[in-house]
C-alpha positions as CSV (number, residue, x, y, z in Angstrom):
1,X,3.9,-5.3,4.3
2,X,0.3,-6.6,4.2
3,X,-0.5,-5.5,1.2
4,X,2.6,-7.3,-1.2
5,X,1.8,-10.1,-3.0
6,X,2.1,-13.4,-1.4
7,X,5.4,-14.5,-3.3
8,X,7.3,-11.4,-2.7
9,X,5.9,-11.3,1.0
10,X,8.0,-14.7,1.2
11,X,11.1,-13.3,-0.2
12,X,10.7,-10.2,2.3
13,X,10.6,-12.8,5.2
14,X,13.2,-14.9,4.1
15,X,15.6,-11.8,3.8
16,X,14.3,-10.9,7.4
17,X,15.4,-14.7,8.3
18,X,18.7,-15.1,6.6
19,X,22.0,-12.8,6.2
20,X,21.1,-11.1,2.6
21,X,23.6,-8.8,0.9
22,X,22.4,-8.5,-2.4
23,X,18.8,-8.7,-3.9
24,X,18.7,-8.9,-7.5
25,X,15.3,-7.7,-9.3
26,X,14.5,-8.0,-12.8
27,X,12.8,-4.9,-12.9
28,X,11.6,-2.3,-9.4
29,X,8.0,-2.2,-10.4
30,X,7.9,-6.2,-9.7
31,X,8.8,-4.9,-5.9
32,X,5.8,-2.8,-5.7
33,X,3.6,-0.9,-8.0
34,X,2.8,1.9,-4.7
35,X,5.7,4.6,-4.3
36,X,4.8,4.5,-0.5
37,X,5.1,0.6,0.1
38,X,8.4,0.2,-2.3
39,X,10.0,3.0,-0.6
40,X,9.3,1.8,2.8
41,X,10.5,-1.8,1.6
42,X,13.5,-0.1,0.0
43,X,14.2,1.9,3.3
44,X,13.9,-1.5,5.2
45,X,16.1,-3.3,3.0
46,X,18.9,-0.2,3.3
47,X,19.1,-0.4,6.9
48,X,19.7,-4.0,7.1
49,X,22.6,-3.0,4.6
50,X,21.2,-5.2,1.7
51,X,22.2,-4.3,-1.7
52,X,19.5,-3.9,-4.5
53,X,20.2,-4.0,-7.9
54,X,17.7,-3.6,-10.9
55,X,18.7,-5.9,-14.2
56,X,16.5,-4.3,-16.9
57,X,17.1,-0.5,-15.2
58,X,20.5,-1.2,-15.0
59,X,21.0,0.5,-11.4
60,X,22.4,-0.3,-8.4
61,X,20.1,1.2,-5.4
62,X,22.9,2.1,-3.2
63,X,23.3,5.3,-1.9
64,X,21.3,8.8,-1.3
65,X,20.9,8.8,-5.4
66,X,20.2,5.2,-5.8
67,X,17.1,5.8,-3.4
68,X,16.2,8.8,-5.0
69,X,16.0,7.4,-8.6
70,X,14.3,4.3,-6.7
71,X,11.3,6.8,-5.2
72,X,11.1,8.7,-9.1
73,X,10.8,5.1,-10.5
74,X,8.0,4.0,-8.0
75,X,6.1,6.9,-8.5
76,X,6.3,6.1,-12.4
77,X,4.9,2.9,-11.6
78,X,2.1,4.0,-9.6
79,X,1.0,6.5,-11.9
80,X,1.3,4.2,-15.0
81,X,-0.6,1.3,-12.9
82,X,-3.3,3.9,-12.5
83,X,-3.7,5.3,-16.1
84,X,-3.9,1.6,-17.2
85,X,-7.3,1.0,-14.3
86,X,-8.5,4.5,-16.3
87,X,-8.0,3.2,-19.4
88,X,-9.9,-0.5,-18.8
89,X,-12.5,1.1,-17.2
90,X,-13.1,3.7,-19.8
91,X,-12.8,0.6,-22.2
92,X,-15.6,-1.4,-20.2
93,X,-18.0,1.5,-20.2
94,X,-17.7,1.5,-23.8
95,X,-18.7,-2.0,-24.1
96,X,-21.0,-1.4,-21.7
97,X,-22.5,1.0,-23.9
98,X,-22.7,-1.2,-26.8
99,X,-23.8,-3.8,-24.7
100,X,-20.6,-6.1,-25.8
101,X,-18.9,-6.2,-22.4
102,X,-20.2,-9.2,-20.5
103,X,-17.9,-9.4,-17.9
104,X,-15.7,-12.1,-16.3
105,X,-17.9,-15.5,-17.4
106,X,-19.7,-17.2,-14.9
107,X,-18.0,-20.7,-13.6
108,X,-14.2,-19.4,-14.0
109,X,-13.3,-20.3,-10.8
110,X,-9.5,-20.7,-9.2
111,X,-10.6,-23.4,-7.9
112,X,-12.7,-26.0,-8.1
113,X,-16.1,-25.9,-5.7
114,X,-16.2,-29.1,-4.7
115,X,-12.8,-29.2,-3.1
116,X,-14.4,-26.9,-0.6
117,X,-16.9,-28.8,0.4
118,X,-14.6,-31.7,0.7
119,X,-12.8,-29.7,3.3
120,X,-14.9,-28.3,5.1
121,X,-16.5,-31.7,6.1
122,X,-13.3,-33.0,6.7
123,X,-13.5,-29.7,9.6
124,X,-11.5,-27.3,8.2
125,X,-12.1,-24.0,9.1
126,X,-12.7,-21.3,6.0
127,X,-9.7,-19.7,6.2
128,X,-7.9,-22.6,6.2
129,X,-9.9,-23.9,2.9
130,X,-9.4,-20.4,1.6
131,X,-5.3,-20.9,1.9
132,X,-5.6,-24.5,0.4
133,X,-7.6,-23.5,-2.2
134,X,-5.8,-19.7,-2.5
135,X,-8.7,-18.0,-3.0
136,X,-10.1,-15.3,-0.5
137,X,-12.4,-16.4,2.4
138,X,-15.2,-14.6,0.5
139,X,-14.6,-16.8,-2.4
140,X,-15.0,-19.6,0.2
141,X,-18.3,-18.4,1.2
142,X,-19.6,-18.3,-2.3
143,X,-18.5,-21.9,-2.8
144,X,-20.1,-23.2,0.1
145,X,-23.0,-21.4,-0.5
146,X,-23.6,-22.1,-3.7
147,X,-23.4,-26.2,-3.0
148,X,-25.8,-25.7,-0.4
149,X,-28.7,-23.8,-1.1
């Protein structure tokens, strides 16, 4: 579970929290894009008898075949996720080539740089700035770095 994305990591806690019987999901890859992590999701959902049902898919996730199409699916999405990282990098060392590709542009931030210094005089800790700001610690770092040289 460390690995999903923070607004699904929400949803899996509030299931764990409140008496869920059905979770409705547009479409299965927006669950997880890893056959491990959706199936062990799935598998946790199952046991706590909660019913999944996919709109665009059209399926209803109950039962030994509703799992077993669930786990083909997943697998789908992993291996489509990872011919589309083949693909952009393949693109990018084409550019590179070429010398078009610059990269992302320097100063696109999520957030803005001076917020993090605000905070941290106001004696916030970095991971605390990092979860205000919702950027990683790292990112932190490289703010407060860069305003004080």
């Amino acid at each position: 579970m460390e690995r999903l994305r923070r607004e699904l990591r929400g949803s899996v806690i509030a299931l764990a929290m409140v008496a869920v019987t059905t979770v409705v999901v547009w479409k299965l890859d927006r669950l997880s894009r890893r056959q491990h992590e959706g199936i062990t999701l799935l598998a946790d959902w199952c046991e706590r008898d909660v019913r999944v049902v996919v709109v665009t898919q059209q399926i209803d996730l109950r039962g030994a075949v509703g799992r077993m199409v669930a786990s083909v699916l997943f697998g789908l999405a992993e291996i489509e996720m990872e011919y589309r990282q083949e693909r952009q990098a393949a693109g990018i060392a084409v550019a590179k080539q070429r010398s078009v590709y610059r990269g992302r542009q320097r100063g696109t931030t999520k957030a803005r740089p001076h917020r993090a210094l605000v905070l941290r005089s106001r004696g916030c800790t970095v991971s605390e700035i990092a979860q205000a700001l919702q950027v990683s610690e790292r990112t932190v770092f490289r703010y407060l770095t860069a305003a004080n040289p």
